[in-house]
N, C-alpha and C positions, 0 to 999 in steps of 0.2 A: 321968166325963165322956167322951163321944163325941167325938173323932176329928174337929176341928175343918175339914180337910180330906179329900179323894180323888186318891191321886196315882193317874194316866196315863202313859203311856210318853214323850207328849211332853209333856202339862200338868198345873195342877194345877187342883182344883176347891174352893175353901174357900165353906164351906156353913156358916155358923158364924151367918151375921146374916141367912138365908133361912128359911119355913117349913117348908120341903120338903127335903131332904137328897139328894142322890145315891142314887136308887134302879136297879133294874134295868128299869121302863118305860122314864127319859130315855134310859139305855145303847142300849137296843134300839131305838129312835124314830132315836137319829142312827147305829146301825151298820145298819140298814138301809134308810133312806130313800133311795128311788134319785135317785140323780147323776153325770152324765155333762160333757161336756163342755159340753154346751149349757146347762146350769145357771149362769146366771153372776146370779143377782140371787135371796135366799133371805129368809123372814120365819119368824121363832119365835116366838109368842106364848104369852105366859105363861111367858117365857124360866127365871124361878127364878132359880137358882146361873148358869144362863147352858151348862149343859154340855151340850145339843144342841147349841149353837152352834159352841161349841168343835171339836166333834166332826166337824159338817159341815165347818167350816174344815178340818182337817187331811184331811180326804176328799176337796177342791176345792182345786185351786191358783188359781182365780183368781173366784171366785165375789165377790161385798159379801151382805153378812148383816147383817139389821137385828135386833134382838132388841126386843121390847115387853114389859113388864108394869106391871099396876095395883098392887106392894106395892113403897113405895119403898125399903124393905131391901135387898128382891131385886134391885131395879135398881142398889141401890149394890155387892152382891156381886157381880153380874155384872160389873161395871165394871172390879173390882176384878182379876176373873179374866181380863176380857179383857183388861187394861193389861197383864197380867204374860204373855199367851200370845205364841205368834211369829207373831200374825195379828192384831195389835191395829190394823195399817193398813187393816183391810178388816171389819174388827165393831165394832159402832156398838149401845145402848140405849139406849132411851126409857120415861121412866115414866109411860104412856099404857093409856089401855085399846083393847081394838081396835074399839068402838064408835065411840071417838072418834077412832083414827087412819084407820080406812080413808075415810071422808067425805074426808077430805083428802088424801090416800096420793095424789101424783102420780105414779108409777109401777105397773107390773107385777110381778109374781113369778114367777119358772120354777117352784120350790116355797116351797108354804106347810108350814110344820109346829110342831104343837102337842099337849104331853101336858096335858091339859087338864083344868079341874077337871071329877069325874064324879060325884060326889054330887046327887042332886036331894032325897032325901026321909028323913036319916039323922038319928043323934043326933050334933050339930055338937062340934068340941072345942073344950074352954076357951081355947085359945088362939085369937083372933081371926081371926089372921095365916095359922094354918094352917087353917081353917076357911074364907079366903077363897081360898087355894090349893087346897082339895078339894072346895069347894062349885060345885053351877050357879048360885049366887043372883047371881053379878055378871056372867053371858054363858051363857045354854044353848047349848045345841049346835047350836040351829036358826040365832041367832045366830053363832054362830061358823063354820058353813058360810056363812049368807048376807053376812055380810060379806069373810068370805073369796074366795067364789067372786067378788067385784067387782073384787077389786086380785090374781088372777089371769088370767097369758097364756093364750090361748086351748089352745096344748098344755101346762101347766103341768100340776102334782101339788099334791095337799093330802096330806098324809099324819098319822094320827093314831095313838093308841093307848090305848082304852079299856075297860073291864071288858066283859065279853060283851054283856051284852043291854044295854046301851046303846051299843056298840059297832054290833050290830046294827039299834037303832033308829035310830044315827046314817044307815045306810045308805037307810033309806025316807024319813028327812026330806034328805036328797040330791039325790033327785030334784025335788025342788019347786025349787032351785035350778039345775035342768038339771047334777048333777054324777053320776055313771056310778062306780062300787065296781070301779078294776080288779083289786086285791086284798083277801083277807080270809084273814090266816093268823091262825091260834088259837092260842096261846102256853099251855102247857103247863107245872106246873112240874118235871113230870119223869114219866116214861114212865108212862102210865096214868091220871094223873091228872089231874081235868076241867080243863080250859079257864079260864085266870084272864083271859085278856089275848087282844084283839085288835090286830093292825097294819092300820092299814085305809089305802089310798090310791084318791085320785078324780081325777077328769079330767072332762071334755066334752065327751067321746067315747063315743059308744055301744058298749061291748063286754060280752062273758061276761065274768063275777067267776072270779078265778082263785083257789082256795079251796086253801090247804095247814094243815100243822101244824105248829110248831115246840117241841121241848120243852127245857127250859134245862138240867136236871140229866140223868145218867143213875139208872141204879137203886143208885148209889152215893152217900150224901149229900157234895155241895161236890166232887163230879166232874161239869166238865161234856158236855155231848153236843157230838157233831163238828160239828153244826151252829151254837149257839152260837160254842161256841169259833172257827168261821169266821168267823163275825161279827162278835165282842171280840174276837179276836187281837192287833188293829193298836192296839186301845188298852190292855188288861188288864194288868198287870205280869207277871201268873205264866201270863200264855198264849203 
């Protein structure tokens, strides 16, 4: 049996009653989404185990972060994780979808962020729960920008992380919502090899797409690259 938990240097992540587990897209989504000081109001949809959230928190000292999702497991393991982190006074979940929260969402967002399900047209798994965790059947992506881009601040961030060419498709259906791709790094699983994973963040601001690489391993298996490790450091045990 798997490893009920994920411990962090400051939390823990127990993924035991989610469909989705502690992988290295959530890692990567909250050690890179950028935040700054002006960041003080944050949305995670499709929160899971809740470990974006977690993550942003310990990255913001003064930020509130709401977390949503439609699987009410996951909302209860969030809960579970947030009650036990040292930022349980400023994180908050709802088991809402965001169809039906942004209609009402009387607030703004500095950032939005979501690892979000990216399957459109696959063979679904037997299990329900994680089939609604990896499918688009319950929010595509044109959804999930267009409701996002309504309960964000005019200089806010959406920030995402999805397989390539949907990643990329996500960037042409952006613009029908008036949102602008000011990044597109390619995530790498290790020197050489193709392209699994994009980080993509938007705004409403018309700029050049600033286009990098990131790769996670080196040519060593379970050694990672300087760049990662910059990244995961502040949460990784053994970094």
């Amino acid at each position: 049996m798997s490893n009920p938990y994920f411990q962090f240097k400051q939390f823990t992540v127990y993924h035991d009653l989610c469909a989705m587990k502690v992988g290295i897209d959530g890692v990567l989504l909250g050690a890179w989404s950028p935040v700054d000081a002006n960041v003080v109001s944050i949305l995670d949809i499709g929160t899971g185990s809740g470990l974006i959230t977690l993550m942003l928190a310990q990255r913001t000292s003064k930020a509130q972060i709401d977390a949503i999702d439609i699987d009410e497991g996951a909302v209860r393991q969030a809960k579970i994780n947030f009650d036990h982190s040292p930022w349980s006074n400023r994180i908050g979940v709802q088991n809402i979808s965001l169809q039906d929260f942004a209609p009402v969402c009387k607030k703004k967002y500095d950032l939005i962020v979501s690892n979000p399900p990216y399957f459109a047209n696959s063979l679904k798994a037997p299990d329900p729960t994680r089939t609604k965790a990896r499918h688009t059947d319950t929010i595509s992506h044109q959804e999930l920008l267009f409701h996002s881009a309504g309960i964000l601040e005019k200089t806010g961030r959406i920030c995402l992380i999805l397989p390539v060419t949907e990643g990329l498709q996500c960037v042409k259906y952006a613009e029908s919502f008036s949102l602008f791709c000011y990044q597109c790094i390619y995530v790498h699983p290790k020197p050489e090899a193709e392209a699994k994973r994009v980080l993509l963040e938007f705004g409403f601001t018309e700029r050049t797409t600033l286009t990098s690489h990131l790769e996670i391993e080196t040519h060593q298996r379970h050694s990672y690259s300087e760049a990662f490790t910059l990244l995961a450091k502040d949460f990784y045990l053994k970094l």
